[in-house]
mmCIF file as Biopython writes it, N, C-alpha, C and O atoms, coordinates in Angstrom:
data_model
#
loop_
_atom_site.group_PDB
_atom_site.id
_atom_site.type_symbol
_atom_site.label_atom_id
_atom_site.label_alt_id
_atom_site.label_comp_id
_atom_site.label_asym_id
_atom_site.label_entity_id
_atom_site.label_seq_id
_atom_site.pdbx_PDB_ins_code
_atom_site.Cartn_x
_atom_site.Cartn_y
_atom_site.Cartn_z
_atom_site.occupancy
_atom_site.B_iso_or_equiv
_atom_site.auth_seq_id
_atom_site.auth_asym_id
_atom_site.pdbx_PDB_model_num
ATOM 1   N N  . UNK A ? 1  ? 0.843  -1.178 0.000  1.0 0.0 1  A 1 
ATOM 2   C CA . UNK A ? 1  ? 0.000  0.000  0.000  1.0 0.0 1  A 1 
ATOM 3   C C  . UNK A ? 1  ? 0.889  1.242  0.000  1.0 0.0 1  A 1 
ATOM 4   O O  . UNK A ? 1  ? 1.789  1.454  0.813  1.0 0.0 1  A 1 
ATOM 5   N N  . UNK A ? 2  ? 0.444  2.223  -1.246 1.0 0.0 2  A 1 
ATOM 6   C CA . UNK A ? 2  ? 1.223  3.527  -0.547 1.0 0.0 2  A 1 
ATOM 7   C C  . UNK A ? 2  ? 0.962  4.483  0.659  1.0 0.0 2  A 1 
ATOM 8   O O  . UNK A ? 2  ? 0.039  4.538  1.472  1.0 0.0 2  A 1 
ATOM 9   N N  . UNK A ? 3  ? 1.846  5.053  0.527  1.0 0.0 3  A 1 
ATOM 10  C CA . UNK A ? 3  ? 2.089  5.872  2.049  1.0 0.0 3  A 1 
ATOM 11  C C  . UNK A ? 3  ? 0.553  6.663  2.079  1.0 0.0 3  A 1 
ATOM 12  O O  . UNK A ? 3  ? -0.427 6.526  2.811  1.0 0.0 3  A 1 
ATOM 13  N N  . UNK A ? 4  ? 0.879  7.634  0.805  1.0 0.0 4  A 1 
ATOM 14  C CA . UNK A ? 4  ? -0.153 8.427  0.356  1.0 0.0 4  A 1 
ATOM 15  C C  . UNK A ? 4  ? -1.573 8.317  0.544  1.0 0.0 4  A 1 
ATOM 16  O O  . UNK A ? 4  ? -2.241 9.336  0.718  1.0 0.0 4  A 1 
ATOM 17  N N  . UNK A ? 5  ? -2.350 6.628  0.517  1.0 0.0 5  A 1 
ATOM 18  C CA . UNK A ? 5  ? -3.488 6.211  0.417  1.0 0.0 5  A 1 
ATOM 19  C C  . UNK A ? 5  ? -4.007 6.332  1.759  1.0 0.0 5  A 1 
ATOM 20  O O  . UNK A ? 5  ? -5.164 5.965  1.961  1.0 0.0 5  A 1 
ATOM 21  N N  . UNK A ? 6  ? -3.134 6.915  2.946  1.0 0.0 6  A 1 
ATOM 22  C CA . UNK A ? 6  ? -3.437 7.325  4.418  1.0 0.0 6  A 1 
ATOM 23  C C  . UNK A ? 6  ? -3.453 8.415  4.890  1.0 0.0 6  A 1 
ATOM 24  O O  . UNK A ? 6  ? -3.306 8.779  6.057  1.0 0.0 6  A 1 
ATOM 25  N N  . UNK A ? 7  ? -3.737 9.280  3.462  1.0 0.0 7  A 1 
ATOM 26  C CA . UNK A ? 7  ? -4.056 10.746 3.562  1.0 0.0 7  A 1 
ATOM 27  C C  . UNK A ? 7  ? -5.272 11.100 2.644  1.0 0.0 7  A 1 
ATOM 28  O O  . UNK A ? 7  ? -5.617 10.413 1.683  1.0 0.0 7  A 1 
ATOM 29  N N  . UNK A ? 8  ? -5.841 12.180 3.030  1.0 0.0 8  A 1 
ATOM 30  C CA . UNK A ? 8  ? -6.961 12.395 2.315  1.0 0.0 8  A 1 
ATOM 31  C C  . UNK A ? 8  ? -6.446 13.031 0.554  1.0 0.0 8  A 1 
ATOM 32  O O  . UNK A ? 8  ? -6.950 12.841 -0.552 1.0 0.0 8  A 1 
ATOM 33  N N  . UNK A ? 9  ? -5.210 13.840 1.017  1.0 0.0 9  A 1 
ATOM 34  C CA . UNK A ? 9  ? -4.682 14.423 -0.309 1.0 0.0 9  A 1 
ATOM 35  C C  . UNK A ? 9  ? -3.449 14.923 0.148  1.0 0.0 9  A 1 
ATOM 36  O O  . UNK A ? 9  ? -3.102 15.182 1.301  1.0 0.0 9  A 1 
ATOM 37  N N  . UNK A ? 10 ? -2.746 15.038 -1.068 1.0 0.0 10 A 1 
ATOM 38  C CA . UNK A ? 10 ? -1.235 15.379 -0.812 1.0 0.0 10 A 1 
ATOM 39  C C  . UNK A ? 10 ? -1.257 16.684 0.238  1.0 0.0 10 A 1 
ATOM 40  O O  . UNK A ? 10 ? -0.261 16.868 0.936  1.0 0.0 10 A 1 
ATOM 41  N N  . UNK A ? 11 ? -2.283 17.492 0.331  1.0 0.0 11 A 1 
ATOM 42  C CA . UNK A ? 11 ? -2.011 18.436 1.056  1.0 0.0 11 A 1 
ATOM 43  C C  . UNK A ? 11 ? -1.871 18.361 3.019  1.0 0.0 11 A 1 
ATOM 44  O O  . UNK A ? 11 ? -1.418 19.053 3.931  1.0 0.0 11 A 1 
ATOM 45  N N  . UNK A ? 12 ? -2.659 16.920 2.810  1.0 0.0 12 A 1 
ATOM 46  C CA . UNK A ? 12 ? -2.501 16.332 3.884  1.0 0.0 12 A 1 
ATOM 47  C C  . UNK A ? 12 ? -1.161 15.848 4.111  1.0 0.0 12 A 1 
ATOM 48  O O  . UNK A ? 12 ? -0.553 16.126 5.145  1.0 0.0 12 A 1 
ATOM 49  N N  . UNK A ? 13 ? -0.672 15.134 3.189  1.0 0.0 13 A 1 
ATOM 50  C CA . UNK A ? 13 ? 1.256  14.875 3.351  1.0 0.0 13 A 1 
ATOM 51  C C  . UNK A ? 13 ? 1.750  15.897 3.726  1.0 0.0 13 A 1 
ATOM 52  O O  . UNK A ? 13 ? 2.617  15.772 4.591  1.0 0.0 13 A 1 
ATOM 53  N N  . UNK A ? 14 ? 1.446  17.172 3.292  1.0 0.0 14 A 1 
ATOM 54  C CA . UNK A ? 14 ? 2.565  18.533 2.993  1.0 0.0 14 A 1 
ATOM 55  C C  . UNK A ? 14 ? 2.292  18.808 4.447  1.0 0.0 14 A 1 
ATOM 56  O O  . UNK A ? 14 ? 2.912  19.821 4.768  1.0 0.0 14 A 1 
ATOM 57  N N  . UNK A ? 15 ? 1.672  18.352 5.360  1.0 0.0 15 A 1 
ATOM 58  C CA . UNK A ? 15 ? 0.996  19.027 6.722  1.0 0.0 15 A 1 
ATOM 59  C C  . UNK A ? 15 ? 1.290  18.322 7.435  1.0 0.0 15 A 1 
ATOM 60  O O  . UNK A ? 15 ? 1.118  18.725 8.585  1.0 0.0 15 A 1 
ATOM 61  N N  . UNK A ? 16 ? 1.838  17.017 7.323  1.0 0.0 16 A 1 
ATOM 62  C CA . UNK A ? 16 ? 1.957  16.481 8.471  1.0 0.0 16 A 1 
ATOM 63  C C  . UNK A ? 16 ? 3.825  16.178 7.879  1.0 0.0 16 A 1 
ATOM 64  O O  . UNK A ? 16 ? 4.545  15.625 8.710  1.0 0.0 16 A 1 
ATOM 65  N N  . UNK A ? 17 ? 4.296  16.458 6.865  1.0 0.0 17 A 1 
ATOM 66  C CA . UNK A ? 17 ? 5.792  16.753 6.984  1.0 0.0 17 A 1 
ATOM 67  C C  . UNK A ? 17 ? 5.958  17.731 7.823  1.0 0.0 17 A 1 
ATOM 68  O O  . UNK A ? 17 ? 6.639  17.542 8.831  1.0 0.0 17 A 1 
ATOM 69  N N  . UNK A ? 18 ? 5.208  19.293 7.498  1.0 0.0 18 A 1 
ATOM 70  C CA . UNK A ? 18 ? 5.650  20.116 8.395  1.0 0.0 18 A 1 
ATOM 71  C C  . UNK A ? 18 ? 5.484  19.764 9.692  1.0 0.0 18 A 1 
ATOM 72  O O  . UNK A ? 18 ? 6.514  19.581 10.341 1.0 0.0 18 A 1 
ATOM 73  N N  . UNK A ? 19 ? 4.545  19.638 10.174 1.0 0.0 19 A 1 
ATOM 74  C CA . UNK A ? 19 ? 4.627  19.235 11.595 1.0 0.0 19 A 1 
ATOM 75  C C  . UNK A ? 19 ? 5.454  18.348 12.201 1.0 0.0 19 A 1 
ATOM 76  O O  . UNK A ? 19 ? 6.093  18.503 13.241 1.0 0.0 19 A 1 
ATOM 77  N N  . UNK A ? 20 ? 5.390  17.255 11.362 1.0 0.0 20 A 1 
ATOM 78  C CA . UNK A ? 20 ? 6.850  16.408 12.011 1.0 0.0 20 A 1 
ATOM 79  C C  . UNK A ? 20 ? 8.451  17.524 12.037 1.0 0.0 20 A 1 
ATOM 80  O O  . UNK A ? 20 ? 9.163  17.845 12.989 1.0 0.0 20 A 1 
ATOM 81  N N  . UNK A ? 21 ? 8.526  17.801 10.841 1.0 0.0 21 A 1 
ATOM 82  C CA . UNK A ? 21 ? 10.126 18.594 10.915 1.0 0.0 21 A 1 
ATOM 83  C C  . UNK A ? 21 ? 9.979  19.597 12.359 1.0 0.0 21 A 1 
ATOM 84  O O  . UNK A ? 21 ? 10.709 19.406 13.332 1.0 0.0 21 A 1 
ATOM 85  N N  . UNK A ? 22 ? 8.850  20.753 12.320 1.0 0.0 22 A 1 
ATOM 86  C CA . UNK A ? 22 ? 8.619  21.328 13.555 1.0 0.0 22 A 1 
ATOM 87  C C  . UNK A ? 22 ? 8.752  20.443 15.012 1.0 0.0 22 A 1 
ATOM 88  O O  . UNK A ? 22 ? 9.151  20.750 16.135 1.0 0.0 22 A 1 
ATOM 89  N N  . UNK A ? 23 ? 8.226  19.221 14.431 1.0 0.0 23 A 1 
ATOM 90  C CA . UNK A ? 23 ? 7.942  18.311 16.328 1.0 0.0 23 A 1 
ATOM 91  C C  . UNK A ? 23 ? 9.420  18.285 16.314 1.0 0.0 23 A 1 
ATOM 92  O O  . UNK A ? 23 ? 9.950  18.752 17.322 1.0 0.0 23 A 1 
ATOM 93  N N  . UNK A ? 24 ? 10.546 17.637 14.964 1.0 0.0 24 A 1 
ATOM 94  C CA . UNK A ? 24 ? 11.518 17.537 15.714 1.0 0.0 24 A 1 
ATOM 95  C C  . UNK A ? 24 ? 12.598 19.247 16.132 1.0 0.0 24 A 1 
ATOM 96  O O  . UNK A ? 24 ? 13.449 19.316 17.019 1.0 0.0 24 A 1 
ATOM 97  N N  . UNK A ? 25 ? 12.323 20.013 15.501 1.0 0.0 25 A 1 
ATOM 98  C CA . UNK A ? 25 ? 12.630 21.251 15.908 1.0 0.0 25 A 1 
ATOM 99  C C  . UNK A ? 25 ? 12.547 21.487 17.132 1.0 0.0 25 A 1 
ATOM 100 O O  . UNK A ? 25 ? 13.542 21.779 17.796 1.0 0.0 25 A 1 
ATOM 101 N N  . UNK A ? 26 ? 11.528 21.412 17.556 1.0 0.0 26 A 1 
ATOM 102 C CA . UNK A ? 26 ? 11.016 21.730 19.451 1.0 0.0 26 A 1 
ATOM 103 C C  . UNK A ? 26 ? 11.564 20.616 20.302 1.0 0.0 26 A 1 
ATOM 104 O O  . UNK A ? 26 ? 11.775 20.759 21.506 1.0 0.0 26 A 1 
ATOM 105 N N  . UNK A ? 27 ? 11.788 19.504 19.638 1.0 0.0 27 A 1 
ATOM 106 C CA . UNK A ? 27 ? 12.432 18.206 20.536 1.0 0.0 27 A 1 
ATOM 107 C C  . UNK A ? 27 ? 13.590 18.553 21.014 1.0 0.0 27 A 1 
ATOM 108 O O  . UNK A ? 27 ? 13.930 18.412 22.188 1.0 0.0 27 A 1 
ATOM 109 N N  . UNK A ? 28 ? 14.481 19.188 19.822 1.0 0.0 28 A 1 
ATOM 110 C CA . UNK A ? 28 ? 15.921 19.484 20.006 1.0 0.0 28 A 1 
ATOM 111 C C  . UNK A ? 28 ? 16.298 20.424 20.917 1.0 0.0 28 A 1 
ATOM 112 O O  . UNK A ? 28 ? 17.269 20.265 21.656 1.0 0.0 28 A 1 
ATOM 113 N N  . UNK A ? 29 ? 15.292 21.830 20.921 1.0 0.0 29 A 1 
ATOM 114 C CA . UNK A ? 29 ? 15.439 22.844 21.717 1.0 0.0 29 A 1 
ATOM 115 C C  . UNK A ? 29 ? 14.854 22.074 22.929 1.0 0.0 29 A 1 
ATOM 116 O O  . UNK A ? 29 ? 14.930 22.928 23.812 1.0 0.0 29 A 1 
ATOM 117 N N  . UNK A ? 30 ? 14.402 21.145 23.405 1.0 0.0 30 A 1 
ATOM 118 C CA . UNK A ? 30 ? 13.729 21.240 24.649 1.0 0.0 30 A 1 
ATOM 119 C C  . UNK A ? 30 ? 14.615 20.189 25.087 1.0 0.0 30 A 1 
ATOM 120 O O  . UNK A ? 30 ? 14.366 19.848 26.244 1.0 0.0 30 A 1 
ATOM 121 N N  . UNK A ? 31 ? 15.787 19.418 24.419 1.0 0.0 31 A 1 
ATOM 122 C CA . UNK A ? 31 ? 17.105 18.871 24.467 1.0 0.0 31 A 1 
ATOM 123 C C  . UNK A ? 31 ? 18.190 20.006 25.274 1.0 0.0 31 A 1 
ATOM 124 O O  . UNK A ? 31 ? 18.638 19.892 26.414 1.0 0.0 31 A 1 
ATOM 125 N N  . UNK A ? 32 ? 18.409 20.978 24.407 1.0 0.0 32 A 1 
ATOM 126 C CA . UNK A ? 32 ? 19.257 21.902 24.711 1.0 0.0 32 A 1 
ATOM 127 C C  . UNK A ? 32 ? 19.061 22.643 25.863 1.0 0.0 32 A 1 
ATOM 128 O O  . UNK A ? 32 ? 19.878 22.876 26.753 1.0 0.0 32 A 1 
ATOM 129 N N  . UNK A ? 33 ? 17.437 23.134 25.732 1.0 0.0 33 A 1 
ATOM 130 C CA . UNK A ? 33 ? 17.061 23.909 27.260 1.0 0.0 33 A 1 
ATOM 131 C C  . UNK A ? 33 ? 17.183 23.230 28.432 1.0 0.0 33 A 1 
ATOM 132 O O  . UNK A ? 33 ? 17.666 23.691 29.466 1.0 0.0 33 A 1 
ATOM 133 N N  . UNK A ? 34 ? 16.664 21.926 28.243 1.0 0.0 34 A 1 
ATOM 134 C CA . UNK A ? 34 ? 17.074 21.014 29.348 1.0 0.0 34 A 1 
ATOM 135 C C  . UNK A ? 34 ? 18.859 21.213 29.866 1.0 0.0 34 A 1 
ATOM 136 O O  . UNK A ? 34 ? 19.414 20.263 30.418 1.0 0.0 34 A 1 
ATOM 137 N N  . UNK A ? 35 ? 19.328 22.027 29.708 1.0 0.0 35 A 1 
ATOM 138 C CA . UNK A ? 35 ? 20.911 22.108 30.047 1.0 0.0 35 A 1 
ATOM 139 C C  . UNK A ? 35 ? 20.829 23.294 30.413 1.0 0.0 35 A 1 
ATOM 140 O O  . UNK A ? 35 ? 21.626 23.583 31.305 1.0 0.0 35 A 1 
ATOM 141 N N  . UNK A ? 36 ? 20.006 24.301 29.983 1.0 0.0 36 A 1 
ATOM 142 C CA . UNK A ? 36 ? 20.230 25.579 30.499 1.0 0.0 36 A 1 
ATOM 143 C C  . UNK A ? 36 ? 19.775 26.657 30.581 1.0 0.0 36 A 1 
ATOM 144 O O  . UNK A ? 36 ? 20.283 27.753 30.814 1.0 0.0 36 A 1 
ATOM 145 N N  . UNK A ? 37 ? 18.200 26.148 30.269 1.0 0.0 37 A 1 
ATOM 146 C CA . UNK A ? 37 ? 16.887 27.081 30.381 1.0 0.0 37 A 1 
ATOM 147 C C  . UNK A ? 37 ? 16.286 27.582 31.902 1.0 0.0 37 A 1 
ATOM 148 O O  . UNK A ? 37 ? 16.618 27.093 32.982 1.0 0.0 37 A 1 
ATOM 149 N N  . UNK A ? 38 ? 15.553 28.415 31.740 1.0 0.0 38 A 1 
ATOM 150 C CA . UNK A ? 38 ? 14.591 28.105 32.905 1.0 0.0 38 A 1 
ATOM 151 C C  . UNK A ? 38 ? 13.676 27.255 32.922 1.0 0.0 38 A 1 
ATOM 152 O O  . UNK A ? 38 ? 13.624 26.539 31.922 1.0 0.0 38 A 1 
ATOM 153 N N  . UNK A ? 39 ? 12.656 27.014 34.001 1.0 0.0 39 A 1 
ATOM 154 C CA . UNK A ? 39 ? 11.487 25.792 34.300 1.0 0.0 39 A 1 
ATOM 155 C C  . UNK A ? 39 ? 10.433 26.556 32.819 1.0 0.0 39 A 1 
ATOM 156 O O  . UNK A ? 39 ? 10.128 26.054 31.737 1.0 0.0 39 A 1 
ATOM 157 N N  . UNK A ? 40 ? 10.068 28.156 33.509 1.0 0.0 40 A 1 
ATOM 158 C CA . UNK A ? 40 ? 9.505  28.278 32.428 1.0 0.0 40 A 1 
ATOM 159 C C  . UNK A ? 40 ? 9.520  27.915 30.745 1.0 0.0 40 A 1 
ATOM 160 O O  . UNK A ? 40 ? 8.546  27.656 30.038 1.0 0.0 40 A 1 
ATOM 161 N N  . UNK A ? 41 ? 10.869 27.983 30.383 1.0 0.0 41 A 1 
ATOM 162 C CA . UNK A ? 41 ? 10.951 28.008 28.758 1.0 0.0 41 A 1 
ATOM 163 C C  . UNK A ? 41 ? 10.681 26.572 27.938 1.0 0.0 41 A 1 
ATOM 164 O O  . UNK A ? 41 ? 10.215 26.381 26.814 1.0 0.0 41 A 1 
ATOM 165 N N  . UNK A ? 42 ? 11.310 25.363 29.270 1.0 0.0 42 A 1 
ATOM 166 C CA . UNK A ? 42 ? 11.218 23.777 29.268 1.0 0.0 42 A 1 
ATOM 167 C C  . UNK A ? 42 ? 9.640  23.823 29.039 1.0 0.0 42 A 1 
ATOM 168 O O  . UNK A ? 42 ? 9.178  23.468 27.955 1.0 0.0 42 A 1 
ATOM 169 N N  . UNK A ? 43 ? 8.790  24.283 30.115 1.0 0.0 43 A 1 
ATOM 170 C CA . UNK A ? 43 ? 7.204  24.361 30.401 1.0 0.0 43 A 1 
ATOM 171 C C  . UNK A ? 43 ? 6.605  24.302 28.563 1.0 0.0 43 A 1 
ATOM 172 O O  . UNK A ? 43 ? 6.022  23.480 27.856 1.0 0.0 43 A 1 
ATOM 173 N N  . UNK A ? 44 ? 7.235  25.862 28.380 1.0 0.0 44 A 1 
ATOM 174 C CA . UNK A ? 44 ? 6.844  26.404 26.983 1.0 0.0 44 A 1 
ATOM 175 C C  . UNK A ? 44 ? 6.958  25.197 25.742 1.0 0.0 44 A 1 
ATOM 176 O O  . UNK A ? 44 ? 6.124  24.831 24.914 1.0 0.0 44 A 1 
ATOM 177 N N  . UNK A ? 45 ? 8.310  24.776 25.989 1.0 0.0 45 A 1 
ATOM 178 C CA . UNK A ? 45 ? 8.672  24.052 24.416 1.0 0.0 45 A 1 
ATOM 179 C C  . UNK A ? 45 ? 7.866  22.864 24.562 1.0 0.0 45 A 1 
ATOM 180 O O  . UNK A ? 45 ? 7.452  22.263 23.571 1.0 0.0 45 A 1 
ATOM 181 N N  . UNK A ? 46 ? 7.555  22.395 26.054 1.0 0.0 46 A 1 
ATOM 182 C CA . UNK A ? 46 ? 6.851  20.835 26.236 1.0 0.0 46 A 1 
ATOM 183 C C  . UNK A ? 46 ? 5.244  21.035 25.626 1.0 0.0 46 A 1 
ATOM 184 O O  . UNK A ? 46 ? 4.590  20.140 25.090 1.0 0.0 46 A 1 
ATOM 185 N N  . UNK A ? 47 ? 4.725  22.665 25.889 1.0 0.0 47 A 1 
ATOM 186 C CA . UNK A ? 47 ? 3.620  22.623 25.324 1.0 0.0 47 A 1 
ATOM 187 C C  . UNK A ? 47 ? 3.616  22.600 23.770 1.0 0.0 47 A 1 
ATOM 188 O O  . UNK A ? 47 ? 2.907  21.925 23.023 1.0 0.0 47 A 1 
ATOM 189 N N  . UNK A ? 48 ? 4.657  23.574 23.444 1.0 0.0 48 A 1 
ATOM 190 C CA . UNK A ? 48 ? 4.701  23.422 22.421 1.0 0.0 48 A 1 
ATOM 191 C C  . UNK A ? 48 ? 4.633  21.760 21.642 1.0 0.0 48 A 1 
ATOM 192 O O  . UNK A ? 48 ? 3.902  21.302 20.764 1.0 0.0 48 A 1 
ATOM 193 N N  . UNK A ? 49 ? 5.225  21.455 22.061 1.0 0.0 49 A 1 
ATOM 194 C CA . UNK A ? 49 ? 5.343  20.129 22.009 1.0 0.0 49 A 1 
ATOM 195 C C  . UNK A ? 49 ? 3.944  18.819 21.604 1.0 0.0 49 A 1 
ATOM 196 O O  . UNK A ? 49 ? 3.582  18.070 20.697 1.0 0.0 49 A 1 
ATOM 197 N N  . UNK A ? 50 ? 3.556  19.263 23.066 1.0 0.0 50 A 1 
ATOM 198 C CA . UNK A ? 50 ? 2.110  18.606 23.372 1.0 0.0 50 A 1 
ATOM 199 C C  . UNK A ? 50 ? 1.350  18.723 21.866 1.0 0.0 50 A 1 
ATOM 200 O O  . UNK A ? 50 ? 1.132  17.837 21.040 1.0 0.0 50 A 1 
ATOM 201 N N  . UNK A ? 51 ? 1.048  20.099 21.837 1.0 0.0 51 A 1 
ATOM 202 C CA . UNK A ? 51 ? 0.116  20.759 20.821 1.0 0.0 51 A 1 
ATOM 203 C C  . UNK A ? 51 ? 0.552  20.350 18.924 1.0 0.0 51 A 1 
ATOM 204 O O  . UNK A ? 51 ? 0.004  20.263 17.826 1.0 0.0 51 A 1 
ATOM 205 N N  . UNK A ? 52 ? 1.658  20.236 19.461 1.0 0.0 52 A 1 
ATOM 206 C CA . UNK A ? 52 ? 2.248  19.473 17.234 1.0 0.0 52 A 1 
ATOM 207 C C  . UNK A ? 52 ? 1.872  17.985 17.692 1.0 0.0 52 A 1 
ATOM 208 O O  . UNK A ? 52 ? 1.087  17.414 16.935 1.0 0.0 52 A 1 
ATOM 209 N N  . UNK A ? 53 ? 2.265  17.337 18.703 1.0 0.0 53 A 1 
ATOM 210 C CA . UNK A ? 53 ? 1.922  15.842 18.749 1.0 0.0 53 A 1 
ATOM 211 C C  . UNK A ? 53 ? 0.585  15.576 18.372 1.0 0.0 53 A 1 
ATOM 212 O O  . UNK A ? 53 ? 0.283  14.657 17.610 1.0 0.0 53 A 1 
ATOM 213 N N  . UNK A ? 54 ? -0.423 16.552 19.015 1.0 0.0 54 A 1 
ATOM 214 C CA . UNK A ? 54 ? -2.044 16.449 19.061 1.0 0.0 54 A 1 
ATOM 215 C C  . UNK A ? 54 ? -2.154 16.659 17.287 1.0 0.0 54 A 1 
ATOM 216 O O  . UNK A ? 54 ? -2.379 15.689 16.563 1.0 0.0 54 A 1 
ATOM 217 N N  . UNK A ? 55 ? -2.015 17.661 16.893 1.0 0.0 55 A 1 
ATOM 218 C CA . UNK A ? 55 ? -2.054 17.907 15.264 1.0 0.0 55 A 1 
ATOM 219 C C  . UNK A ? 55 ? -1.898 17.056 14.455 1.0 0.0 55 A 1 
ATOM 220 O O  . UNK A ? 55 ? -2.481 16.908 13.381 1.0 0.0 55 A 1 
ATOM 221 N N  . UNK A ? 56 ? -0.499 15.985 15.278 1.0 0.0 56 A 1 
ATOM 222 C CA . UNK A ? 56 ? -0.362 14.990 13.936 1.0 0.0 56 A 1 
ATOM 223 C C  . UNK A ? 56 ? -1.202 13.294 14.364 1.0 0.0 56 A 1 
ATOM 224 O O  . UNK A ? 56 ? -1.204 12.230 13.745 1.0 0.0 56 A 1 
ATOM 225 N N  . UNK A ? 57 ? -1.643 13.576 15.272 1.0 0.0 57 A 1 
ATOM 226 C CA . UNK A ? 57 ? -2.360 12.395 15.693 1.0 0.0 57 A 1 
ATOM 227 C C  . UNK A ? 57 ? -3.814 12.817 14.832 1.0 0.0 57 A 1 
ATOM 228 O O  . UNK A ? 57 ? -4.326 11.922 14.159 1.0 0.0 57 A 1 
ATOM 229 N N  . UNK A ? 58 ? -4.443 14.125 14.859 1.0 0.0 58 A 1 
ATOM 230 C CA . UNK A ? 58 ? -5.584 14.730 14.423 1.0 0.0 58 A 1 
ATOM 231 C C  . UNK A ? 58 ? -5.353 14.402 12.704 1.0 0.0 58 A 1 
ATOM 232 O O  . UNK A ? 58 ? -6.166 14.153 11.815 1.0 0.0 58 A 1 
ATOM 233 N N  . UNK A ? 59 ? -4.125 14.507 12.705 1.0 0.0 59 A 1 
ATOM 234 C CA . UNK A ? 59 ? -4.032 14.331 10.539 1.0 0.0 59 A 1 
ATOM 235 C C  . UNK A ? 59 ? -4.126 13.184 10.469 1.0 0.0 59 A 1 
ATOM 236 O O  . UNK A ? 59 ? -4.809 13.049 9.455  1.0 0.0 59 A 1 
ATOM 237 N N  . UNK A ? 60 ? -3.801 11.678 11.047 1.0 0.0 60 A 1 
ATOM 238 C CA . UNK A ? 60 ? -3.422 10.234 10.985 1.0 0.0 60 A 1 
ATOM 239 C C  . UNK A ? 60 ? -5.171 9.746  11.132 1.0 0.0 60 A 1 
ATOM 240 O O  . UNK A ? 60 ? -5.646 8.681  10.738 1.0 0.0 60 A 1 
ATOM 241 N N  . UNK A ? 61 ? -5.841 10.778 11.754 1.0 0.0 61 A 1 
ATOM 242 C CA . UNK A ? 61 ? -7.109 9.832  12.266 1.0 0.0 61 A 1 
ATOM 243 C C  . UNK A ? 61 ? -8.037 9.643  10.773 1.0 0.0 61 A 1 
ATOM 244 O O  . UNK A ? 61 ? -9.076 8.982  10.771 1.0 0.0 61 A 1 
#
């Protein structure tokens, strides 16, 4: 089966690439802050976080 046939339309691919490249964007910074952020900024990127995970679970359904 292709990948593709688990999207409604390519525009659905193009949306959940971005979001993945972004999830791992925020992974990395919340890698790095973990060394030398405050509680707050960790808080921030984890939501951030939360909220792209929810998006790409919302595109898969």
């Amino acid at each position: 089966m292709n990948i593709v046939d688990h999207f409604d339309t390519s525009e659905d691919l193009r949306h959940r690439h971005d979001l993945m490249v972004e999830l791992y964007r925020v992974e990395q910074a919340r890698e790095l802050a973990g060394q030398r952020a405050s509680a707050v900024e960790i808080e921030r990127l984890e939501r951030q976080r939360r909220m792209i995970s929810e998006a790409l679970a919302r595109l898969a359904a």
